[in-house]
C-alpha positions as CSV (number, residue, x, y, z in Angstrom):
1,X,19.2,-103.5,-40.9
2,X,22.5,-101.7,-42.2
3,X,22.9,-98.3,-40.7
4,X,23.5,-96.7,-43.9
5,X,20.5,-98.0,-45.2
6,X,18.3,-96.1,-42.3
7,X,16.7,-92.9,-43.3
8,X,15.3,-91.4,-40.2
9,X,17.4,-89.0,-38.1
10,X,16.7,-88.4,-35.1
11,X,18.2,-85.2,-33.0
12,X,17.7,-84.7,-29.7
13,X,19.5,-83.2,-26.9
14,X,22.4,-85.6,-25.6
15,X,22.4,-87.3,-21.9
16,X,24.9,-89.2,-19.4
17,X,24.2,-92.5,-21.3
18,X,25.6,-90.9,-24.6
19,X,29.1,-90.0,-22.9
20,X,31.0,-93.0,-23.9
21,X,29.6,-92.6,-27.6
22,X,30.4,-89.3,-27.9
23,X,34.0,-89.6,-26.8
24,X,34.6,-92.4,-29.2
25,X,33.2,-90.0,-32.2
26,X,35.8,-87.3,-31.3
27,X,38.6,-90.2,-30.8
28,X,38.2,-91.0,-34.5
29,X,40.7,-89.5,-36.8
30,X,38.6,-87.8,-39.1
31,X,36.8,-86.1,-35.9
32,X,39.6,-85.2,-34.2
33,X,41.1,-83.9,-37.1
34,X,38.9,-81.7,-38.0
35,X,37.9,-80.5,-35.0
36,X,40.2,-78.6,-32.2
37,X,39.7,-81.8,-30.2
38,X,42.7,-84.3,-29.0
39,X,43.9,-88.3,-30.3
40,X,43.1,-90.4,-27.7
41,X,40.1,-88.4,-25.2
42,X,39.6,-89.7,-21.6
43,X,36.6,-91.0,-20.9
44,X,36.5,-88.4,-17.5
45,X,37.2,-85.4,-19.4
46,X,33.9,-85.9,-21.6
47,X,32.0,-86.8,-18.8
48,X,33.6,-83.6,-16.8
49,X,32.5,-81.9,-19.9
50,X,28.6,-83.1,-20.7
51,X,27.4,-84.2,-17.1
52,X,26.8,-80.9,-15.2
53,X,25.9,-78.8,-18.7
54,X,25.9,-75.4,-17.7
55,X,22.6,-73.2,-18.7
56,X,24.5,-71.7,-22.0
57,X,25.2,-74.7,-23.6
58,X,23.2,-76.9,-25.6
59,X,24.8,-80.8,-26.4
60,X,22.5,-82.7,-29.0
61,X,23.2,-85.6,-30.9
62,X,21.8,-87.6,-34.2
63,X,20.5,-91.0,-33.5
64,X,20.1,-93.5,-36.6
65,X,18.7,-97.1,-35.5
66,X,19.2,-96.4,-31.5
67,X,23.0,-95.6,-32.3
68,X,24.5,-92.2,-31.6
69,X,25.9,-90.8,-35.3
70,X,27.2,-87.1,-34.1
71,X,27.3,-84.7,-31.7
72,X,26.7,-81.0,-32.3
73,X,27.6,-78.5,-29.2
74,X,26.5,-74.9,-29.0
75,X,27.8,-72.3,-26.2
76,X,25.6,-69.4,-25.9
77,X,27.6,-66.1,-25.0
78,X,27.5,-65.0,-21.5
79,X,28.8,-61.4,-22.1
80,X,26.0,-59.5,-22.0
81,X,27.2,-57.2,-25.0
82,X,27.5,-61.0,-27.2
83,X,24.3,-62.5,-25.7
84,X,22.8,-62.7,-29.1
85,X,25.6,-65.0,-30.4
86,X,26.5,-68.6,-30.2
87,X,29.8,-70.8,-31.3
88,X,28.9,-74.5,-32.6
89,X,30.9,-77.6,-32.9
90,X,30.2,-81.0,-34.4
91,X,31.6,-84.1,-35.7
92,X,30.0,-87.3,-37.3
93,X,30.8,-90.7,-36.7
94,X,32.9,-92.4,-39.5
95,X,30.3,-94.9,-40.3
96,X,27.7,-92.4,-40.8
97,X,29.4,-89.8,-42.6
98,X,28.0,-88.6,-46.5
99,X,24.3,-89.8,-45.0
100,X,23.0,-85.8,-44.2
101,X,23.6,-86.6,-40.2
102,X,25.6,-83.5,-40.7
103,X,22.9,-81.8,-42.1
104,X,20.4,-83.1,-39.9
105,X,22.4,-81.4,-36.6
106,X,22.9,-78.4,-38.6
107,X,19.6,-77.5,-39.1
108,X,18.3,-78.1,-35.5
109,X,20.6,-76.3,-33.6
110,X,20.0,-73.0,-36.5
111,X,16.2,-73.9,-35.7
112,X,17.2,-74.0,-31.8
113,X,19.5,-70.8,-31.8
114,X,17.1,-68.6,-34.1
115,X,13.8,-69.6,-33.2
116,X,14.1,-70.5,-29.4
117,X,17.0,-69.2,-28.0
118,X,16.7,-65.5,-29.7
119,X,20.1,-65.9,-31.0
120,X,20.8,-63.4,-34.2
121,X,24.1,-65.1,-34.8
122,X,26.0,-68.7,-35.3
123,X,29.4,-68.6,-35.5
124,X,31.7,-71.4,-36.3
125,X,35.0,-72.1,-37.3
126,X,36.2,-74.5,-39.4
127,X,39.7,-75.3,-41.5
128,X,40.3,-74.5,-45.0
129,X,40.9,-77.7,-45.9
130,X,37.6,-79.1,-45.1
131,X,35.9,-78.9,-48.4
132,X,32.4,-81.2,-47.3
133,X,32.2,-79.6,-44.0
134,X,32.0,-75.9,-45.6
135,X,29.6,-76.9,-48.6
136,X,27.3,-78.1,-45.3
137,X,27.7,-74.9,-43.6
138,X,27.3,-72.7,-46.7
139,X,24.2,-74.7,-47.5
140,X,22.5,-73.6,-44.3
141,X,22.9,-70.2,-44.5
142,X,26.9,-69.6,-43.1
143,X,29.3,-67.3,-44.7
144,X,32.8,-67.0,-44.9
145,X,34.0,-63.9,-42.9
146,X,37.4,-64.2,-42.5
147,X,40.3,-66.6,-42.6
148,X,42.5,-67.3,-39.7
149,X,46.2,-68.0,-40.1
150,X,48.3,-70.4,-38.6
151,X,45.1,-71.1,-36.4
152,X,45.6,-74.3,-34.8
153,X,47.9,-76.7,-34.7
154,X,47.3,-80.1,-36.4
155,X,49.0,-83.5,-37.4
156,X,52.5,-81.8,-36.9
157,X,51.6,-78.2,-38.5
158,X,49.6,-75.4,-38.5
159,X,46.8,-75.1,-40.7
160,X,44.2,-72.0,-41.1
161,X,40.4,-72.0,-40.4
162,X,37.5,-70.0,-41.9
163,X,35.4,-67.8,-39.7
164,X,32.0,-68.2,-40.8
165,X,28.6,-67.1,-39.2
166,X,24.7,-67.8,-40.1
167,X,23.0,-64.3,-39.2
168,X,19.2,-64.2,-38.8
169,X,17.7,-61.6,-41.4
170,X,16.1,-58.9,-39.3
């Protein structure tokens, strides 16, 4: 069966065996590019990264067919005074982008953050430029608080981000 043609999504959380996958997401232009991630990962520096997980971070993943699609991170602030808020990151593999898998991580780690981890806020930052990835996030609940300038530094200049957040109504 074609992957595109698959219409279950699975998420669940991410483990040693997905390592090699994930890297070679992020080592995809498109990933890396819109993400603050480097061109050419090292398969040590994932694995450094998602093998001993620490307690405040929460690595899941979107399975079509058996085969990893993306990866969705989420750190959970340690700072007592920010222990309500967590900072996500994602990326989709190229084959399986425009098919919700996107959507799919989205919406479990809001679901995981709001309704498990008593977390009142999801923030997330994400370049200007990055039309699909914002219509995502504004879809499930993020808004735009503030644009960075000059906020990273990206195929040979620097380009701004949004700063958006998903607040759970009191």
């Amino acid at each position: 069966m074609d992957k595109r043609e698959s219409n279950t999504i699975e998420i669940r959380h991410s483990d040693i065996d997905d390592i090699e996958v994930i890297k070679s997401i992020y080592a995809q232009p498109s990933c890396y590019g819109g993400t603050l991630q480097q061109p050419f990962p090292s398969l040590q520096r994932w694995q450094k990264r998602l093998c001993d997980i620490p307690e405040n971070f929460h690595s899941l993943v979107a399975v079509i067919d058996g085969v990893v699609a993306g990866q969705i991170g989420m750190e959970v602030m340690t700072n007592p005074r920010r222990k309500h808020v967590a900072n996500i990151g994602m990326a989709v593999d190229e084959k399986f982008q425009g098919l919700g898998v996107g959507e799919a991580m989205v919406n479990a780690v809001v679901d995981l953050a709001h309704n498990w981890l008593a977390i009142r806020r999801i923030e997330l930052e994400v370049y200007t430029d990055n039309h699909v990835a914002i219509a995502l996030y504004k879809r499930n609940g993020f808004i735009i608080e503030g644009e960075a300038r000059d906020y990273a530094f990206r195929d040979g200049e620097y380009v701004d981000a949004f700063i958006m957040a998903n607040l759970k109504d009191s």
